[in-house]
N, C-alpha and C positions, 0 to 999 in steps of 0.2 A: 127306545121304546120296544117293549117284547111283550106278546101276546101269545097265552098256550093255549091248545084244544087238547084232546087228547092223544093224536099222535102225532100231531106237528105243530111246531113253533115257529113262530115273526118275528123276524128282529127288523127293524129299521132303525139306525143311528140318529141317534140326536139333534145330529147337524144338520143333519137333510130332513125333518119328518115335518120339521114346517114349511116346507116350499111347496105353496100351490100349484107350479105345475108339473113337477114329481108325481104328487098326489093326483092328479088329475092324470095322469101318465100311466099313474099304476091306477089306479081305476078302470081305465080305457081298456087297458091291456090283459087283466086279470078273468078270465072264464066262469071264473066261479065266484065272484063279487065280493072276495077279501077282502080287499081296498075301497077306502069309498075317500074321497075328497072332500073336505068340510072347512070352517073358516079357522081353525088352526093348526090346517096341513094334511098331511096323513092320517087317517084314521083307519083303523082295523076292525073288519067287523067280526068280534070275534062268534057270533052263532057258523060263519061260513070257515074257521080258519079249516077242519079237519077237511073237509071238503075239497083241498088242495088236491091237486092230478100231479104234482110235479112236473110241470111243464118249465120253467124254465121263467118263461116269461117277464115276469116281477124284477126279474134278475137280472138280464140283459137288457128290462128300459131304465134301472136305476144306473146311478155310477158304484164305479167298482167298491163291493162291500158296503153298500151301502142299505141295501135289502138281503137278508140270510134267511135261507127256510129251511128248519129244524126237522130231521126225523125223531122225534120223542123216542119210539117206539126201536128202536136203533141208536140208541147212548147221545143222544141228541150230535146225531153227525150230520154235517151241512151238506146241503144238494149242492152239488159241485157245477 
Protein backbone atom coordinates (compact mmCIF):
# COMPACT_ATOMS: atom_id res chain seq x y z
CA UNK A 1 0.00 0.00 0.00
CA UNK A 2 1.50 3.49 -0.92
CA UNK A 3 0.11 6.70 -0.08
CA UNK A 4 1.51 10.35 -1.45
CA UNK A 5 1.22 13.99 -0.20
CA UNK A 6 3.12 16.26 -1.55
CA UNK A 7 6.41 15.81 -0.43
CA UNK A 8 6.43 12.47 1.20
CA UNK A 9 5.36 9.09 0.51
CA UNK A 10 4.12 5.69 2.70
CA UNK A 11 4.83 2.60 1.76
CA UNK A 12 3.63 -0.19 3.84
CA UNK A 13 4.02 -3.80 2.22
CA UNK A 14 1.22 -5.88 1.68
CA UNK A 15 1.98 -8.58 3.95
CA UNK A 16 2.11 -6.60 6.94
CA UNK A 17 -0.69 -3.79 6.42
CA UNK A 18 -3.31 -6.08 7.73
CA UNK A 19 -2.05 -6.80 11.22
CA UNK A 20 -3.92 -5.16 13.91
CA UNK A 21 -1.24 -4.79 16.08
CA UNK A 22 1.23 -3.26 13.54
CA UNK A 23 -1.34 -1.01 13.03
CA UNK A 24 -2.05 -0.24 16.24
CA UNK A 25 1.87 0.13 16.85
CA UNK A 26 2.27 2.49 14.27
CA UNK A 27 -0.58 4.57 15.37
CA UNK A 28 0.74 4.72 19.05
CA UNK A 29 3.97 5.62 17.95
CA UNK A 30 3.53 8.15 15.05
CA UNK A 31 3.42 12.12 16.35
CA UNK A 32 1.75 13.37 13.73
CA UNK A 33 -1.31 10.71 13.37
CA UNK A 34 -0.31 9.16 9.83
CA UNK A 35 -1.30 5.89 10.93
CA UNK A 36 -4.61 5.21 12.30
CA UNK A 37 -5.58 1.39 12.98
CA UNK A 38 -8.96 0.25 11.68
CA UNK A 39 -10.61 -3.12 11.04
CA UNK A 40 -8.68 -3.98 7.98
CA UNK A 41 -5.18 -3.17 9.40
CA UNK A 42 -3.13 -0.18 8.53
CA UNK A 43 -4.65 2.74 7.45
CA UNK A 44 -3.06 5.97 6.23
CA UNK A 45 -4.51 8.99 6.87
CA UNK A 46 -3.59 10.63 4.04
CA UNK A 47 -4.70 14.56 4.92
CA UNK A 48 -1.55 14.14 7.77
CA UNK A 49 0.99 12.10 5.38
CA UNK A 50 3.23 15.69 4.51
CA UNK A 51 2.95 16.46 7.95
CA UNK A 52 5.77 13.85 8.58
CA UNK A 53 8.93 15.35 10.89
CA UNK A 54 11.00 12.40 9.77
CA UNK A 55 11.54 11.01 12.86
CA UNK A 56 12.16 7.64 12.42
CA UNK A 57 9.72 6.21 14.46
CA UNK A 58 7.11 4.27 12.10
CA UNK A 59 10.41 2.65 11.11
CA UNK A 60 11.94 1.09 13.89
CA UNK A 61 8.30 -0.25 15.32
CA UNK A 62 7.68 -1.95 12.09
CA UNK A 63 9.73 -5.09 10.89
CA UNK A 64 12.42 -4.42 8.62
CA UNK A 65 11.15 -2.80 5.29
CA UNK A 66 8.18 -3.18 6.09
CA UNK A 67 7.24 0.74 6.50
CA UNK A 68 9.37 3.11 3.96
CA UNK A 69 8.93 6.92 3.95
CA UNK A 70 9.48 8.56 0.85
CA UNK A 71 11.18 12.01 0.31
CA UNK A 72 9.00 12.98 -2.87
CA UNK A 73 10.62 16.27 -2.93
CA UNK A 74 14.25 14.39 -3.23
CA UNK A 75 13.79 11.64 -6.16
CA UNK A 76 11.67 9.84 -3.82
CA UNK A 77 14.78 8.53 -1.78
CA UNK A 78 14.02 6.45 1.53
CA UNK A 79 14.61 7.79 5.03
CA UNK A 80 17.23 5.68 6.01
Amino acid sequence: MRKDGIFIGIEVLDGVAGDAALAAKLAEVCPVDIFAAGDAGVQIVEGNIDECVLCRLCIDAAPDGAVRVLKLYDNEAALA
